[in-house]
C-alpha positions, 0 to 999 in steps of 0.5 A, spaced: 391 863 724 388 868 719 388 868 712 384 873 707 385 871 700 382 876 694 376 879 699 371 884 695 366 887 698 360 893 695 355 897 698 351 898 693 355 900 687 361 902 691 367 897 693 369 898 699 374 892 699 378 890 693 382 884 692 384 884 699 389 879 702 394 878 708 395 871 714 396 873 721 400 867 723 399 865 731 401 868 737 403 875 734 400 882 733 398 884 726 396 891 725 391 893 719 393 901 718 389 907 714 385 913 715 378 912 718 373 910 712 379 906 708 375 899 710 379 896 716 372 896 720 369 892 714 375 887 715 374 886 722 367 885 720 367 880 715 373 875 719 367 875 725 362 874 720 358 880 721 359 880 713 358 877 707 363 879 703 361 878 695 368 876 693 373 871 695 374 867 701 378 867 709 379 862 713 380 863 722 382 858 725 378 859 731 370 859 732 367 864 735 366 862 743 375 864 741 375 869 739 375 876 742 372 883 739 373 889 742 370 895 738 370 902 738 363 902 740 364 899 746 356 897 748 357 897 755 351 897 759 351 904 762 347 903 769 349 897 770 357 897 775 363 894 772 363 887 776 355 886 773 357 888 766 363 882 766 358 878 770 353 879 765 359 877 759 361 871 763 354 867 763 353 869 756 361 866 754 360 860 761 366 863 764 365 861 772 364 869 775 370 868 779 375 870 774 371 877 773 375 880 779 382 878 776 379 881 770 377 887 773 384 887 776 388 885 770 386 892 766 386 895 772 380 897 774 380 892 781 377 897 785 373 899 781 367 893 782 361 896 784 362 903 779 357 903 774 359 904 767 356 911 767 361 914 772 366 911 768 372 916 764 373 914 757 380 910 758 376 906 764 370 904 759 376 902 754 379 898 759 373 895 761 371 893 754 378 889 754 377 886 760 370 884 757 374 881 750 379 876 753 375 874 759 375 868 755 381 866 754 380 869 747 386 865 741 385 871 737 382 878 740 380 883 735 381 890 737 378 896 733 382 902 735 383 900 741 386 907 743 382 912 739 381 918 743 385 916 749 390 921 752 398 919 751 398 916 759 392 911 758 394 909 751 400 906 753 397 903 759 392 899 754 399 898 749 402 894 755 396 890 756 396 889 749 403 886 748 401 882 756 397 878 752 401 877 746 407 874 750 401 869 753 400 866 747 394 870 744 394 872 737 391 880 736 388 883 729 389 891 731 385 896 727 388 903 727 390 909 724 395 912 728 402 910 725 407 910 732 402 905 735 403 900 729 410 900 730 410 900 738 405 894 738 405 890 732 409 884 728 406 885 722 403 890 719 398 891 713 397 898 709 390 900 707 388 904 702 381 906 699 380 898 700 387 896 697 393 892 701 398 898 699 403 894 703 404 889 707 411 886 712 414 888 718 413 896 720 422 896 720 422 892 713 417 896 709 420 903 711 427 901 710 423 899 703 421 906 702 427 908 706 423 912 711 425 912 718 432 916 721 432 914 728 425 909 728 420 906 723 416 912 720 410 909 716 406 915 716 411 918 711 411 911 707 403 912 708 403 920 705 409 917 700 405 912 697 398 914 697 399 922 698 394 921 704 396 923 711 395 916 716 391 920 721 
């Protein structure tokens, strides 16, 4: 569904991606872990051509009216209420305005319809920034960080939604430096490391590589054994 192959990527003299290479087979949820600044926004970036990357190439294999991207800026309209946000999104995507309270319902902000985003908690914004991303029907939905900075009891809540929509056959590319999520949600994880793919398999494969876990899969302790870095 995705593949990068020998991607490179500069901002002026300095690379910020190296030689990068992963697929994403379909309907399964890929993780891209590292430390904030190690280039997994620039991915994410490059896959949804807001790039040009100066090296290598990838494929998707979906165009972009089926793709879905959630960013950790959500660029919601702040005045404007949860339902004339997604109305807005709708006639921008030619989704029929009738689906967007059954979106709303979905991540569970249904009674929420006539709340302006302004007034909303940061768990709500990033649950209606979802709503907005698989309003479509996305086959691929990018989500960048779709947990930071939100408490325990709420992250779950997004993780639950995330893994909904695996099941119904979407495939999800995650963002994120937080080890413990990667291995509840993902399939298949990435290690990025200053622009290098570090490591790359399923979170129990590359542990029981690095013999790193006890009870669970620990990546955080592969991530500082590797890279003497810590992942958050």
């Amino acid at each position: 569904m995705i593949a990068m192959n020998n991607i490179v990527k500069r901002f002026g003299d300095k690379t910020v991606l190296s030689d990068v290479t992963f697929d994403v087979k379909p309907k399964e949820i890929f993780g891209l872990l590292g430390p904030s600044g190690s280039g997994k926004t620039t991915i994410i970036n490059i896959l949804t051509n807001q790039l040009t990357p100066e090296g290598g190439n990838f494929q998707i294999g979906a165009t972009s009216n089926e793709t879905g991207l959630m960013l950790e800026e959500d660029g919601l309209y702040k005045r404007l209420s949860t339902t004339e946000n997604l109305n807005l999104f709708a006639g921008i995507y030619g989704v029929d305005k009738s689906k967007v309270q059954k979106a709303l319902e979905n991540v569970g902000l249904g009674k929420e319809g006539k709340t302006p985003v302004s007034k909303l908690s940061k768990g709500m914004r990033q649950r209606l920034a979802l709503a907005r991303a698989i309003l479509h029907s996305p086959k691929i939905l990018f989500l960048d960080e779709p947990t930071s900075a939100l408490d325990p009891t709420t992250a779950r809540g997004i993780h639950k939604l995330i893994l909904g929509l695996r099941d119904q056959g979407t495939t999800i590319f995650l963002t994120t430096h937080n080890m413990e999520e990667a291995v509840d949600l993902c399939d298949i994880v990435a290690l990025l490391h200053k622009g290098k793919i570090v490591e790359h398999g399923s979170p129990r494969a590359i542990c029981d590589k690095h013999e790193s876990y006890k009870t669970m899969p620990d990546l955080g302790a592969v991530f500082m054994k590797m890279t003497g870095v810590a992942a958050e």
